[in-house]
C-alpha positions as CSV (number, residue, x, y, z in Angstrom):
1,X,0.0,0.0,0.0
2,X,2.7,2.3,1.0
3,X,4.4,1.9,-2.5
4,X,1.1,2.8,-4.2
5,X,1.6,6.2,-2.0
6,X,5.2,6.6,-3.4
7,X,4.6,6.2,-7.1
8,X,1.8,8.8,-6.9
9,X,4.1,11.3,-5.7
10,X,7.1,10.2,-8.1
11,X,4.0,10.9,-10.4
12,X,3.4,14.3,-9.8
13,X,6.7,15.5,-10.7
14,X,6.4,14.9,-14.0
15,X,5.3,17.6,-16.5
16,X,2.2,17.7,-18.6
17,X,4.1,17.5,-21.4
18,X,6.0,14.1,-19.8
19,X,2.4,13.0,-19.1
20,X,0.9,13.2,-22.8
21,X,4.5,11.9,-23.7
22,X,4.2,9.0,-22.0
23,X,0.2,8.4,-23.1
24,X,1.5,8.8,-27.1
25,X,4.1,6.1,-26.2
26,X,1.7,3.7,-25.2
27,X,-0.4,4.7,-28.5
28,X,2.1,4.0,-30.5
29,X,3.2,0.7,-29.0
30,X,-0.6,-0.3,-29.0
31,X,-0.7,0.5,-32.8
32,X,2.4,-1.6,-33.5
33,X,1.2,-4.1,-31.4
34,X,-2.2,-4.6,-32.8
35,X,-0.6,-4.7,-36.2
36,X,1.8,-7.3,-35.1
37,X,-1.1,-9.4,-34.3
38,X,-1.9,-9.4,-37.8
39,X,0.8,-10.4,-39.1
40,X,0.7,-13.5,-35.9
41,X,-2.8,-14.7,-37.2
42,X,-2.2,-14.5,-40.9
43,X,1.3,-16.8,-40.4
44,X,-0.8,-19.3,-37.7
45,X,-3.6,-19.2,-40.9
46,X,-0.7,-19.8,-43.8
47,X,0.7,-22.8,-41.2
48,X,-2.4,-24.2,-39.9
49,X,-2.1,-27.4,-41.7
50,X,1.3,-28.1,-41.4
51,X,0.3,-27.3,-38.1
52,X,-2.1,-30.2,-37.8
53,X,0.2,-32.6,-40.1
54,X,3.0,-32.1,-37.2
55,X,0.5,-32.3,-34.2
56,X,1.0,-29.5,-32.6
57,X,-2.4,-28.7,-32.5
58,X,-3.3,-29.2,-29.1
59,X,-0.1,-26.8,-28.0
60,X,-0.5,-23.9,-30.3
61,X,-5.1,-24.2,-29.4
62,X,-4.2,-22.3,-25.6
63,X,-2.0,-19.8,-27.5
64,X,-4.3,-18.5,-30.1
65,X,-6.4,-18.9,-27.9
66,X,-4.7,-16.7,-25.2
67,X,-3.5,-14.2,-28.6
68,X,-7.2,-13.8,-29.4
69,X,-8.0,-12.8,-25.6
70,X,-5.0,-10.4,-26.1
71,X,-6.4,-9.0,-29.0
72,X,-10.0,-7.9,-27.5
73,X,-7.9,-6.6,-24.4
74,X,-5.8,-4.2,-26.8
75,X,-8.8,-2.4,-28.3
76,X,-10.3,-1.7,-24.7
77,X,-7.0,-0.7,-23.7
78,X,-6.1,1.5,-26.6
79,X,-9.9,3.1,-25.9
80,X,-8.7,4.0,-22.5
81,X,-5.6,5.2,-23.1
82,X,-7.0,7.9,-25.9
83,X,-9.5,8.5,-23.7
84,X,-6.8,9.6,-21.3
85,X,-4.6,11.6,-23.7
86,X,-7.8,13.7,-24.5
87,X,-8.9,14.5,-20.5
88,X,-5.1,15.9,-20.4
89,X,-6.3,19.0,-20.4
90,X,-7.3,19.2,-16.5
91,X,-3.1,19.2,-16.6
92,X,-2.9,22.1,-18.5
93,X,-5.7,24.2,-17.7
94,X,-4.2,26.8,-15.4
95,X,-7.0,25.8,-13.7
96,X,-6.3,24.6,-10.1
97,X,-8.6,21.4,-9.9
98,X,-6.3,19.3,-7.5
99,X,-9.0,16.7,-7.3
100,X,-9.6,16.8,-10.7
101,X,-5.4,16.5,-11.3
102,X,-5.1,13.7,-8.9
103,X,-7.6,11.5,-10.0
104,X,-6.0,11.8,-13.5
105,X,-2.6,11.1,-12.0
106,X,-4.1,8.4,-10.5
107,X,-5.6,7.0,-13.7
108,X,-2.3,7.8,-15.5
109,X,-0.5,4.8,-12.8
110,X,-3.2,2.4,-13.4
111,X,-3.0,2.9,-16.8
112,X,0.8,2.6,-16.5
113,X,0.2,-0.6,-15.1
114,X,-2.2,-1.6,-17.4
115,X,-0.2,-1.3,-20.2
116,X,2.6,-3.1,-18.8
117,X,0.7,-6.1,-17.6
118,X,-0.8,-5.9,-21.3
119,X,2.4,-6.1,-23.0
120,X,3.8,-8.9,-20.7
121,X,1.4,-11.5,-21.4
122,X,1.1,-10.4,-25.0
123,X,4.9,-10.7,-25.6
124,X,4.8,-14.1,-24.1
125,X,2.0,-15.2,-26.1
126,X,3.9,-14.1,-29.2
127,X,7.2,-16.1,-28.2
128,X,5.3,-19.3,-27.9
129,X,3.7,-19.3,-31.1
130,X,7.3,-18.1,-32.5
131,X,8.8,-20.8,-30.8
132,X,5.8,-23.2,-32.6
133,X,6.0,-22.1,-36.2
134,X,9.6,-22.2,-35.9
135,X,9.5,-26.1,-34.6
136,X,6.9,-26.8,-37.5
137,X,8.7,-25.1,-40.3
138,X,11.3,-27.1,-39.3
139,X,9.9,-30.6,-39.3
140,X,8.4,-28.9,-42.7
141,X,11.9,-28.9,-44.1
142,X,13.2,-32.0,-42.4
143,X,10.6,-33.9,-43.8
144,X,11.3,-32.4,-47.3
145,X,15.2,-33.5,-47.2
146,X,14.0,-37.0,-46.3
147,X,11.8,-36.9,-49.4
């Protein structure tokens, strides 16, 4: 609880400008990310059978599985976090609102979190089905010398 405290005050010394920073980051990574997912489902759809041929089917199922959960939570998240870069104007109103401020400093630390939880079980659901295709291209290729 106490370390909740501490980060809210790190928090406030940041700038506005740190702040909207900081939210176009996380945009930017959310847009790369989303299209990164693309790219994830159209090679698990262009290996799907040698997917089944080799099977793996059972072991990449929880993956896509988990990728497609990932997927719904980036468009929430990336909703939120626009939402958030727009209400950055209590910041730089010259409008003393400290209520106001805090509670979007507050939401700027869950957010925070948010995003990094996000991007943790997303990058690990992107390794394991790296680490898949990889295994069944190459039992693709092995097979193909043997033939």
């Amino acid at each position: 609880m106490e370390t909740k405290s501490n980060k809210r005050r790190f928090r406030e010394w940041f700038s506005a400008e740190e702040l909207h920073e900081e939210s176009k980051k996380w945009s930017s990574e959310l847009k790369f990310a989303r299209d990164e997912q693309k790219f994830l489902d159209q090679m698990v759809k262009d290996y799907t059978l040698d997917i089944i041929d080799s099977d793996m089917f059972k072991t990449i199922r929880p993956v896509v599985e988990s990728l497609n959960i990932s997927e719904k939570d980036l468009v929430k998240l990336f909703k939120k976090v626009q939402l958030h870069e727009n209400q950055l104007q209590v910041m730089v109103d010259q409008v003393d609102q400290e209520k106001m401020e805090a509670a979007y400093l507050e939401t700027h630390n869950d957010l925070a979190k948010d995003v990094t939880d996000y991007f943790i079980g997303y990058r690990d659901a992107k390794n394991r089905i790296f680490d898949i295709v990889s295994k069944v291209i190459k039992r693709k290729k092995q097979k193909r010398l043997l033939n």
